[in-house]
N, C-alpha and C positions, 0 to 999 in steps of 0.2 A: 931558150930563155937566157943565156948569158949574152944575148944583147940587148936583154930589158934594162932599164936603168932598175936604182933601187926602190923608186917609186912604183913603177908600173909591175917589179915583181910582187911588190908588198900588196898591190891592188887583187893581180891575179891570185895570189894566196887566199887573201880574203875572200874572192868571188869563190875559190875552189874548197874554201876548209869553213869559213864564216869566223875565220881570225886570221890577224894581220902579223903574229910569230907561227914559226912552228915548235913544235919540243922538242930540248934540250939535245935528241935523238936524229934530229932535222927529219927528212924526207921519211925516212925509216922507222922513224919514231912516233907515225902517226895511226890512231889504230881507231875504226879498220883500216889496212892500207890506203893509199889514192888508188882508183879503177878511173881508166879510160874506157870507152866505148863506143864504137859506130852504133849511129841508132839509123834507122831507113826511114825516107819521109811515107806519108799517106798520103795516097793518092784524095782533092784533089790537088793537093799543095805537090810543092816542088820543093828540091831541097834549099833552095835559094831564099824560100819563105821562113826558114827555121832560121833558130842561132842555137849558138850551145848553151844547156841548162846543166847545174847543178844538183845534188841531192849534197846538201853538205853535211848534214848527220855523220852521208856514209862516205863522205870524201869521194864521190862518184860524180866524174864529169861523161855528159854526153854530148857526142857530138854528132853531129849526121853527116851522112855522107857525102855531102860536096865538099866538106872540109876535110875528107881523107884523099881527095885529086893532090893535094899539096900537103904541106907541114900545117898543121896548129897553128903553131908559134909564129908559120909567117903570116897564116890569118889575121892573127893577132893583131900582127904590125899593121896589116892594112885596114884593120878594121880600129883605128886607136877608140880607147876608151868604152867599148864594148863592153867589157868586164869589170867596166866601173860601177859602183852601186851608185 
């Protein structure tokens, strides 16, 4: 993430929490914590059919497993605007 600008971190926050600060606590100060997670596609889809969803209540991002071949965050880059609302 420190090659996001501070627009597109401010995006990714809101996609991941459903606000655009965090508290005063930053990363740490968020409760419940942030949870990442592999999730496995259903068969008949592929994992190339999915993107990553949200549960923002719980600060819980999922993501599937083609996106654990590489980093997230380079996802990200190639995917711009993905996580825009």
């Amino acid at each position: 993430m420190e090659s996001f600008s501070s627009a597109d971190r401010t995006k990714f926050l809101n996609f991941v929490t459903g606000s655009t600060r965090l508290p005063v606590l930053g990363w740490k100060g968020l409760v419940p914590p942030m949870t990442v997670v592999r999730k496995d596609n259903e068969p008949p889809y592929k994992p190339e059919d999915y993107l990553p969803t949200v549960s923002t209540c719980f600060h819980y991002l999922k993501v599937f497993s083609k996106y654990f071949q590489f980093s997230f965050f380079s996802f990200l880059k190639l995917q711009p605007g993905v996580f825009c609302l």
